[in-house]
DRENSE-947815 format. One record per residue (C-alpha): residue in one letter; x negated, y negated, z. Coordinates in pm, whole numbers, plus 50000, padded with zeros to 5 digits. Each point is the difference from the previous one (the first is absolute). Layout:
<recs>
rec residuo: a&u: X&v: Y&w: Z
...
</recs>
This chain:
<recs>
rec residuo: x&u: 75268&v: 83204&w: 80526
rec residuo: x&u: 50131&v: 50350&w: 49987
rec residuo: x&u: 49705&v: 50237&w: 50162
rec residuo: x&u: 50093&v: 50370&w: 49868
rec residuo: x&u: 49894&v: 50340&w: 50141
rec residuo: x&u: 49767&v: 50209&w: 49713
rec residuo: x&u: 50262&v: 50228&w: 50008
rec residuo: x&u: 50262&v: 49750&w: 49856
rec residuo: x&u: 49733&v: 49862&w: 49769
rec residuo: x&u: 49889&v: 50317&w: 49882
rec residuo: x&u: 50382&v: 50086&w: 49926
rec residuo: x&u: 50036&v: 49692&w: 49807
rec residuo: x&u: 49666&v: 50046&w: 49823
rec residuo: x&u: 50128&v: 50346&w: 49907
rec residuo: x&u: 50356&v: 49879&w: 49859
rec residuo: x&u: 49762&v: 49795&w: 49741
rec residuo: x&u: 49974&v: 49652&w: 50215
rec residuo: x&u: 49681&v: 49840&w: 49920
rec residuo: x&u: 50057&v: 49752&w: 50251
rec residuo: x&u: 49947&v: 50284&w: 50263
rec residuo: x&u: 49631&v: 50090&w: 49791
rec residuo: x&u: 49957&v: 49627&w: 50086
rec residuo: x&u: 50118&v: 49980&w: 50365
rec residuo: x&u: 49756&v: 50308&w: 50081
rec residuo: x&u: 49697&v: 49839&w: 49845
rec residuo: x&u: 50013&v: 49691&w: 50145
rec residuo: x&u: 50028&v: 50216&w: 50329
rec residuo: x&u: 49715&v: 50187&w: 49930
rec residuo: x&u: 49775&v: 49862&w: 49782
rec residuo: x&u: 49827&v: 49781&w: 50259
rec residuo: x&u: 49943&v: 50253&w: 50269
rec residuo: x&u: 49893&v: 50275&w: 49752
rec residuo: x&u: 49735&v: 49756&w: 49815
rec residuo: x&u: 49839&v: 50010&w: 50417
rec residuo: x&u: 50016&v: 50352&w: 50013
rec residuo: x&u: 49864&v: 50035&w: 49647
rec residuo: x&u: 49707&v: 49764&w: 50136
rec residuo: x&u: 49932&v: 50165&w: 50255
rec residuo: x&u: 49835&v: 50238&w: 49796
rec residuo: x&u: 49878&v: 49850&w: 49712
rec residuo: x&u: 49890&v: 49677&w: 50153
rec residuo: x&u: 50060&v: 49831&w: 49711
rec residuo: x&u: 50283&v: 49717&w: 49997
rec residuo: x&u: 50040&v: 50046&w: 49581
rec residuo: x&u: 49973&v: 50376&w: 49950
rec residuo: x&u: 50261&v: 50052&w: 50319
rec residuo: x&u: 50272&v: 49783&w: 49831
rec residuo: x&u: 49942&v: 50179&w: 49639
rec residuo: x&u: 50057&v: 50304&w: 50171
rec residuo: x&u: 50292&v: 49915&w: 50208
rec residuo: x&u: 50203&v: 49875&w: 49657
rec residuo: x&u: 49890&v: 50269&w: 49775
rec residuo: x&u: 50133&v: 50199&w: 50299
rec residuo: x&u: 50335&v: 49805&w: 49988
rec residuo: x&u: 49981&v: 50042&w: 49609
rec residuo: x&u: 49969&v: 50381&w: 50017
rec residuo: x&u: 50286&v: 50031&w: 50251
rec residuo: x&u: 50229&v: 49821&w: 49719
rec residuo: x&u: 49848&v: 50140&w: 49686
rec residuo: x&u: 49977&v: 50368&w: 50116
rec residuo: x&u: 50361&v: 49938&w: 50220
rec residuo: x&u: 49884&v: 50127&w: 50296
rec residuo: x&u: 50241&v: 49823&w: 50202
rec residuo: x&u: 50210&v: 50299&w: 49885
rec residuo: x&u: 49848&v: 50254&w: 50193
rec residuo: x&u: 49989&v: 49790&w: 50320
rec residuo: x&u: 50233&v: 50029&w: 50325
rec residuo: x&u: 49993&v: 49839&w: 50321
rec residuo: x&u: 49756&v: 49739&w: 50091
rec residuo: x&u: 49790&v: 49897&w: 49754
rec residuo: x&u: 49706&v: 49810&w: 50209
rec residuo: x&u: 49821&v: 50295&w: 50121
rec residuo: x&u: 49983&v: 50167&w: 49608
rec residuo: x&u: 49915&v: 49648&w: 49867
rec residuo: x&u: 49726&v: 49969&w: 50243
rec residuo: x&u: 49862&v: 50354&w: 49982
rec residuo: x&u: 49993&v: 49958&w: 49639
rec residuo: x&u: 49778&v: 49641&w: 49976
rec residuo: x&u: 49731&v: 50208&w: 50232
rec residuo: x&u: 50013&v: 50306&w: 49773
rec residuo: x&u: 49939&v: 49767&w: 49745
rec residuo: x&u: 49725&v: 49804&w: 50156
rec residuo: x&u: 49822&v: 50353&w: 50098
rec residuo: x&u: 50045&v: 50121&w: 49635
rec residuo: x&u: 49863&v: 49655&w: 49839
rec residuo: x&u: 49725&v: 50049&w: 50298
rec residuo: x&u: 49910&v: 50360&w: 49846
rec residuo: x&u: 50004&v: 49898&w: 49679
rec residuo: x&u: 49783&v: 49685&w: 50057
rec residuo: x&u: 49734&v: 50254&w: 50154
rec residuo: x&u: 50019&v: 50267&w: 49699
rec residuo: x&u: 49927&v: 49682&w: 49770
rec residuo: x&u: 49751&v: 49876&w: 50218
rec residuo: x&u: 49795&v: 50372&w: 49995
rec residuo: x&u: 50038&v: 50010&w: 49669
rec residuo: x&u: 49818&v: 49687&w: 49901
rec residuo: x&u: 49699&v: 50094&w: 50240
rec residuo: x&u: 49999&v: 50339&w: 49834
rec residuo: x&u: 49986&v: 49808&w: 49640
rec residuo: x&u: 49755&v: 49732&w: 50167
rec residuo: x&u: 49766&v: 50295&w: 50138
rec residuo: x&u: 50045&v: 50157&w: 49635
rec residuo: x&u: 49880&v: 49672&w: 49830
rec residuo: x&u: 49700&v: 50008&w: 50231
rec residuo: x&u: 49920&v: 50367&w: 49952
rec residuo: x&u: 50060&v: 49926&w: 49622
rec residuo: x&u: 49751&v: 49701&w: 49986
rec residuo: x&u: 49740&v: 50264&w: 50191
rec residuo: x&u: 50093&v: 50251&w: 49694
rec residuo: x&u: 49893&v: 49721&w: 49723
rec residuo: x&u: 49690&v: 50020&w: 50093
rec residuo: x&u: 49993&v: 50326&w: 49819
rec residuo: x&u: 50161&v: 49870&w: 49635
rec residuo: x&u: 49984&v: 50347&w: 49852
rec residuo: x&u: 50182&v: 50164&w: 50261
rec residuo: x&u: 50254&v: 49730&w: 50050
rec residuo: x&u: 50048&v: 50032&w: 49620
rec residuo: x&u: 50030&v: 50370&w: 49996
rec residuo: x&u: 50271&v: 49954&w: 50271
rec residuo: x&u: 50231&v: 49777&w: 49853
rec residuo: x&u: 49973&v: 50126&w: 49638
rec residuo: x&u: 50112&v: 50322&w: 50186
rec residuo: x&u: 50226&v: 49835&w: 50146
rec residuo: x&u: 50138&v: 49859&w: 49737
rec residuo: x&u: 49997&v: 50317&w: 49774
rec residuo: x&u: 50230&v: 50190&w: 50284
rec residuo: x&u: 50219&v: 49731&w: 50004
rec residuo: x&u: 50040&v: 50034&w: 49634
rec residuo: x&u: 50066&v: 50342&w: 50002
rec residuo: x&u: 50291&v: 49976&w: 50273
rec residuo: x&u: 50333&v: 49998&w: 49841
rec residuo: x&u: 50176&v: 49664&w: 49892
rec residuo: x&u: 50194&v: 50003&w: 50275
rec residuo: x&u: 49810&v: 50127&w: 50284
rec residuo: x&u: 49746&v: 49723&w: 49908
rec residuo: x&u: 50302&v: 49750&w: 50037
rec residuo: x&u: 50130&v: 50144&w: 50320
rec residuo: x&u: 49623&v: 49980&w: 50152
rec residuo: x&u: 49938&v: 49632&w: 49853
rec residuo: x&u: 50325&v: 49871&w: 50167
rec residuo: x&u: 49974&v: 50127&w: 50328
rec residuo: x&u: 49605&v: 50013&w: 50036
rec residuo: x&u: 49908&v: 49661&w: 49798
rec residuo: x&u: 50325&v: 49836&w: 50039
rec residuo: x&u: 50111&v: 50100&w: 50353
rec residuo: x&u: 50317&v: 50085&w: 49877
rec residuo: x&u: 50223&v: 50201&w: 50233
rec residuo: x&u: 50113&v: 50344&w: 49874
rec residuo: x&u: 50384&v: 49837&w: 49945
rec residuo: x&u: 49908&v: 49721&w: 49825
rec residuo: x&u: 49726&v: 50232&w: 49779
rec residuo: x&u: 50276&v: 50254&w: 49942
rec residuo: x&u: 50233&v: 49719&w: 49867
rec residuo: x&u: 49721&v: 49820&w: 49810
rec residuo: x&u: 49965&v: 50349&w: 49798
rec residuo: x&u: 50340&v: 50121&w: 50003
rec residuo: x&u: 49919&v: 50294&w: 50213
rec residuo: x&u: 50108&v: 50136&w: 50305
rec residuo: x&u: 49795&v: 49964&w: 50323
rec residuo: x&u: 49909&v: 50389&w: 50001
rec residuo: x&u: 49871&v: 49993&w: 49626
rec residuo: x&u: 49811&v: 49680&w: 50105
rec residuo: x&u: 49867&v: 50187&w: 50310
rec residuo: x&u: 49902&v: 50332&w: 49728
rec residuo: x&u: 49832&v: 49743&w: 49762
rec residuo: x&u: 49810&v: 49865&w: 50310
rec residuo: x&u: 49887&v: 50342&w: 50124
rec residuo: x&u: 49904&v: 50130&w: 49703
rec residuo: x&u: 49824&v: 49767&w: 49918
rec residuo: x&u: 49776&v: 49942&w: 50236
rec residuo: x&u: 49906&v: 50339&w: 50048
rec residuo: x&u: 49940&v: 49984&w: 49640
rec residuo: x&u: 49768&v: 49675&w: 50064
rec residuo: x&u: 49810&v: 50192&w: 50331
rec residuo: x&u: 49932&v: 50281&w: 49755
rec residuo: x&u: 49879&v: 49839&w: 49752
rec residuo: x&u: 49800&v: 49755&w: 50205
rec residuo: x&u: 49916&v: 50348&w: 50238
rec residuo: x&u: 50122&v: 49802&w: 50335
rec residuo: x&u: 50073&v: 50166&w: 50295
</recs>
């Protein structure tokens, strides 16, 4: 069997050669699924990671913009990866003891009906008065945990107009609700 250098597979996978694509995963893939576990600790997760990974470098063609050895970016790449899916996994986790500690506090509000009704119909009533489209932009990203690209697309918007809608509208909300 031929063993090449990155450098020649890289120049092949450049040309258009998807047997060089396939020559530097089969290289790769093993040792960057460890290195992806080392992080995660999680057989599963680390192999999704390391062939979305793979897919993005095809999809996106970032074996364009490569040179040289290609072992240390690949590497250095999985672990950014693993640290951002890390981060992320954290955020996620705050958030649902933030909505867990919000249930609790809420089941401490029903004790009081009235008040817990007089809150949500004014709730409801500033959500009503918000603007079509600044309630949408709120609901996808607060309720559906949409991120601002996929919002934006959703409402055929650009990301700043979904970041106005957002902004104004919860000030609107704290206003009417007199938060902070």
């Amino acid at each position: 069997m031929n063993i090449q250098s990155d450098q020649q597979l890289l120049q092949q996978l450049k040309t258009g050669d998807t047997k060089a694509y396939d020559a530097i995963f089969l290289k790769y893939y093993k040792l960057l699924c460890v290195n992806a576990y080392f992080y995660l600790r999680d057989e599963q997760e680390a192999k999704d990671l390391v062939q979305v990974f793979f897919l993005e470098i095809w999809e996106k063609n970032i074996y364009l913009r490569l040179n040289g050895d290609i072992k240390g970016y690949l590497f250095r790449s999985v672990q950014n990866k693993c640290l951002n899916y890390i981060r992320q996994q954290e955020t996620q986790s705050k958030r649902q003891d933030k909505f867990t500690e919000a249930l609790l506090n809420h089941s401490a509000l029903q004790e009081d009906t009235s008040t817990t009704d007089r809150i949500y119909n004014k709730l409801d009533g500033a959500l009503n008065d918000l603007s079509k489209q600044r309630k949408e932009a709120l609901k996808l990203v607060y309720l559906q945990d949409k991120k601002y690209k996929e919002a934006a697309d959703i409402m055929g918007i650009s990301i700043n107009s979904l970041k106005t809608h957002l902004k104004t509208g919860l000030k609107s909300l704290r206003e009417t609700l007199n938060l902070f």
